[in-house]
Every structure is written in structure tokens, then in C-alpha cells.
N, C-alpha and C positions, 0 to 999 in steps of 0.2 A: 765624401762625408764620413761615409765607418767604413773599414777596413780589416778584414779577420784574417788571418794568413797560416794556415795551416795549425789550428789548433784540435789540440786533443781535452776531451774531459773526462773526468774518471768520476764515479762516486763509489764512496764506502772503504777510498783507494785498492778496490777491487775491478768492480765493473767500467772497464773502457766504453764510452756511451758514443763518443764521436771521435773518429779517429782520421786526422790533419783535415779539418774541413776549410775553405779556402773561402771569401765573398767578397763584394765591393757593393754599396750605396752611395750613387753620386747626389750631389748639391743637387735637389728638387727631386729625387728619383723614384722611382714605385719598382718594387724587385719581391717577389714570390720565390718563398723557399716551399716546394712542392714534397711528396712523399707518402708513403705509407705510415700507417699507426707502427710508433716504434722505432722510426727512420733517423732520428734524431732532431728532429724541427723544432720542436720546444725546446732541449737545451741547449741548443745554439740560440735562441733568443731569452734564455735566461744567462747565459754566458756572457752576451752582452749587453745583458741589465745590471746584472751581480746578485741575481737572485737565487744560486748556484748554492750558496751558504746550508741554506733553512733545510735542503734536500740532503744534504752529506756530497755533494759534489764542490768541483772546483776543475781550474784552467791549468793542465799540469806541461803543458807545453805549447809555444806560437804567441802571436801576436795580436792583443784587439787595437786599436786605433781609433780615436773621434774627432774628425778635422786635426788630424797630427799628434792630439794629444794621448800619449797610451796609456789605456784605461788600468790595468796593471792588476792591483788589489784594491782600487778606490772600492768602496761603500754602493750600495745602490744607492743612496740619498743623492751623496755626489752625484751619481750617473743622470741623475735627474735633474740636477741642477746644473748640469753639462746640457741637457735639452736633450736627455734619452727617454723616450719612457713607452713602458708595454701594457698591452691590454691583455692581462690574462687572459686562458682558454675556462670557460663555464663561468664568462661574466665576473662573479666575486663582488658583486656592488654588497655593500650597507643594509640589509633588507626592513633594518627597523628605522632609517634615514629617510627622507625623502627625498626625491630628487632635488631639489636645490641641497639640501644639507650635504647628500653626498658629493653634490662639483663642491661645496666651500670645502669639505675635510679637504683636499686635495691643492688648495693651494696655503699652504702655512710657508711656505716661502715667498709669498706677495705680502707686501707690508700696508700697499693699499687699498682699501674698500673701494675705491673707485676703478681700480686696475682689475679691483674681482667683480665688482659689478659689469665691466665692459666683458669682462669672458664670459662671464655666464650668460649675456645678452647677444653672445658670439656662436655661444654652443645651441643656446635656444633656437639660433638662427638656422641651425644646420640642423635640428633636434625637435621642431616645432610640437612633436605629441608630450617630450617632457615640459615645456612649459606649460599644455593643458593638465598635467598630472602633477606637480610639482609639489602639491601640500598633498600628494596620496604617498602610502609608504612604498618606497621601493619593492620591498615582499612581495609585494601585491603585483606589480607591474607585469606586464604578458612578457614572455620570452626576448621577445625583439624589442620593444623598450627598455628592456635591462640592459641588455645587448650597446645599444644606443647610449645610454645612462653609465657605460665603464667608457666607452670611447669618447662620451666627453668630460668625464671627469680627468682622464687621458688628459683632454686638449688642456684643462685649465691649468697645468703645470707649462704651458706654450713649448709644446716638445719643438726641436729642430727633425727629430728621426720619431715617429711613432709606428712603434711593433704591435702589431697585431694577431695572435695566437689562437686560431681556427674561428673567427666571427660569425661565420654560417652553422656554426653546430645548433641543431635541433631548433632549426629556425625551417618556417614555410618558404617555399621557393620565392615567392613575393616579396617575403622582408629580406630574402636575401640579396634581392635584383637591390632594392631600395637603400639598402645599406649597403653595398658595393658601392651604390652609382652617389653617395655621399660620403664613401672614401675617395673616391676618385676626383670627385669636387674639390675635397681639402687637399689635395694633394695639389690640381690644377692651379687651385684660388690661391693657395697661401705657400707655393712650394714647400712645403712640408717634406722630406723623404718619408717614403714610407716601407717598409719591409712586412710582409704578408705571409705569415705560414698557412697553410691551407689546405683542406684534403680534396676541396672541390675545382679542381683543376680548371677546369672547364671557365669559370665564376673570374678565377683569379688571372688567370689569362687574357680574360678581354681587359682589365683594367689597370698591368702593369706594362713597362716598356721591357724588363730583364727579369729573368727567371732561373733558377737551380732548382734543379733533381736530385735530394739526397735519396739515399739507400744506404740503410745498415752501416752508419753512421760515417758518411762519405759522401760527396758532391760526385755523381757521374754524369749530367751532364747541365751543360748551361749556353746561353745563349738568349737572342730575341723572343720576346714571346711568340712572335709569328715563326719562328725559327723555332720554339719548340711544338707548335701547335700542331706543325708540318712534318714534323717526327713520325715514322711510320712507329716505334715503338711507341712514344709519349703517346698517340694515337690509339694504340695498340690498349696498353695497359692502364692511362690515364684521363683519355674522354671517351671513352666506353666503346672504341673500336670505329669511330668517328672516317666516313669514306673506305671502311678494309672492306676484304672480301671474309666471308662466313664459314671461319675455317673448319667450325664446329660440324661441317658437311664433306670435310674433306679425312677421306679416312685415312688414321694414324697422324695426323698433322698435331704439333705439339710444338708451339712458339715460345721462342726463349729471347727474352731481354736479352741484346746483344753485348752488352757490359757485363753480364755473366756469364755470358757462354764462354 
């Protein structure tokens, strides 16, 4: 379905932010782009939104692709009307809208009330607490309902690829099980691809089948999620040392990610 192949982006045409990063999402796929703050995970998924613009960035070399067609300089509006679309990181809903109002902004490319009433009755489905909130202002709404309330305003644009850009921030461990496990739904139910940046490694792992490790704006490594899970580094440095030994008892001992050593 997208396909990135070795691109660079630069902004301010100064700062090189991602330099040749490489990815595939197949037809129905769920794929975790993992990494540290700073790694480059947001804009590779602004890169192929085209939301590169508004920051002073752009795609200064390589190739995006969506089902074949290369995304190039299209517009983000395009990109959406292509069936790309992203869930900004810190939510971004409406907060003087309600939830209903904010899924209807979001579809001005449906011409029919009937087509927006069955999405909104689609997202309610997956979304059950914004239909109890639906005449309260967005503002208002707790953390993980807002949360909830961009990811379907997300769906009402019927994305084929929906990005999602760190979902679990400053959410309780609970809404985060709960809103994983109704991405993983959409994704099951409606093959959907889906592409997951995330810092919660752990989270994102149980609920995609492929995954990339960037670093310092560079894929190092990729593979199955069960294939990175069982990485003694990924291990190491990305589920909190998950099965190692306690090296913090072993004197002089100092572990170095093998991709930089």
C-alpha cells in the first residue's frame, strides 16, 4: 500500500531531520515506527501526509508511493482524498466543538448526509463514550476521550492508511490498553493499514505484525514484531530490559546498542 524508499528531509534547508529512511505498509497492514524523542518518527509521518509545508520542511530526496501512485508535491488535502490521513501527536481536536461537530468538520469531501450520518454511527460504534458526550464541548472532554475523538474524526474521512502519532501520550495505562485494543479492531475489522509511531514500545508491539527502529534519523533495524520483541537490544533499551540480566550489578559493565558500536 505506501512505500518510502530512501528519503531525506531537511527543514529551514539547513537541518537534515531524516536521512534515506526506507518503509513498506502492506494492504491491511499494522507496522510501528519505534524510537526515541527526536528519532525522526513524526516527520516521516508528516512527510507522508504533506504536512512538511506549515514547519519549513520538505522531501529533498527519494521516493513516497500510495498504491503506485507517487505522492510527489501533491497537497495534504489530496493525500487525503488519496485515503491517507494522520492523527496528530497531542490530539488537536476542536475544543470549543463538540464531538459530533468535530467528526462532521472533517468530512467536507462527502456530499452525502447519509454517508456522514453512517460514519458517525461507525465511529460511535468503535467510540461508544463520545456518543454519551456528544452535545459536551470537546475542551471539556478527559484525556483519552479527546484522544478517541481525533482518531475518529480520522476515520470519517474513510482513510485506506491511518497514522497515528504517539496515541498513549499522557494517557492512564488503562485507556491505553483500551485504545490499542480498538486500533487493533479497526484495523482487524475493516483492514485498514495502519502505521503507529510510538514511544511505548512494549503497547505497540503486541498489536502490529511489522515494525522499524529509527535512530537519529535512520531505520536500524526492522523486522517482525516477535522478531523485534526478542532482540536482546530492543529488549535492552526499548522494553525496559524485559528477560536480561542486571548489569547495573556487574562492575564496569556499559551496554552499547550494537548499531552504534
Amino acid at each position: 500500500m505506501l512505500t518510502i524508499e530512501n528519503i531525506e528531509v531537511v527543514y529551514d534547508h539547513v537541518f537534515l531531520a531524516i536521512k534515506g529512511v526506507s518503509l513498506e505498509v502492506g494492504e491491511g497492514g499494522a507496522v510501528a515506527l519505534l524510537g526515541s524523542n527526536g528519532a525522526g518518527k513524526s516527520t516521516t509521518l508528516k512527510a507522508i501526509s504533506g504536512l512538511l509545508a506549515p514547519e519549513r520542511g520538505e522531501v529533498t530526496r527519494g521516493e513516497l508511493a500510495f498504491r503506485g501512485r507517487n505522492l510527489g508535491t501533491l497537497p495534504a488535502p489530496q493525500r487525503v482524498g488519496l485515503g491517507i490521513a494522520q492523527v496528530l501527536e497531542g490530539r488537536r481536536v476542536f475544543g470549543h466543538l463538540t464531538p459530533l461537530e468535530n467528526l462532521i468538520a472533517a468530512t467536507s469531501m462527502h456530499r452525502s448526509r447519509a454517508k456522514i450520518s453512517d460514519l458517525t454511527e461507525r465511529v460511535f460504534t468503535y467510540f461508544p463514550r463520545l456518543k454519551q458526550r456528544a452535545s459536551t464541548q470537546a475542551g471539556y472532554l478527559s484525556g483519552g476521550e479527546q484522544q478517541m475523538l481525533a482518531i475518529g474524526r480520522a476515520l470519517m474521512t474513510e482513510p485506506q492508511l491511518l497514522m497515528l502519532d504517539e496515541p498513549s501520550l499522557g494517557l492512564a495505562p488503562n485507556l491505553v490498553d483500551e485504545i490499542f485494543d480498538i486500533i487493533q479492531r479497526i484495523n482487524r475489522e475493516t483492514r485498514m493499514g495502519i502505521l503507529l509511531v510510538e514511544q511505548n514500545a512494549t503497547a505497540a508491539l503486541d498489536i502490529v505484525d511489522h515494525a522499524y527502529l529509527i535512530e537519529n534519523g535512520r531505520v536500524v533495524m526492522s523486522g517482525t514484531a516477535d522478531e523485534l520483541k526478542k532482540n536482546p537490544d530492543v529488549q535492552e533499551f526499548y522494553l525496559g530490559g524485559v528477560g536480561r540480566v542486571d548489569y547495573r550489578n556487574v562492575k564496569h559493565y556499559r551496554r552499547r546498542k550494537r548499531w552504534l558500536a
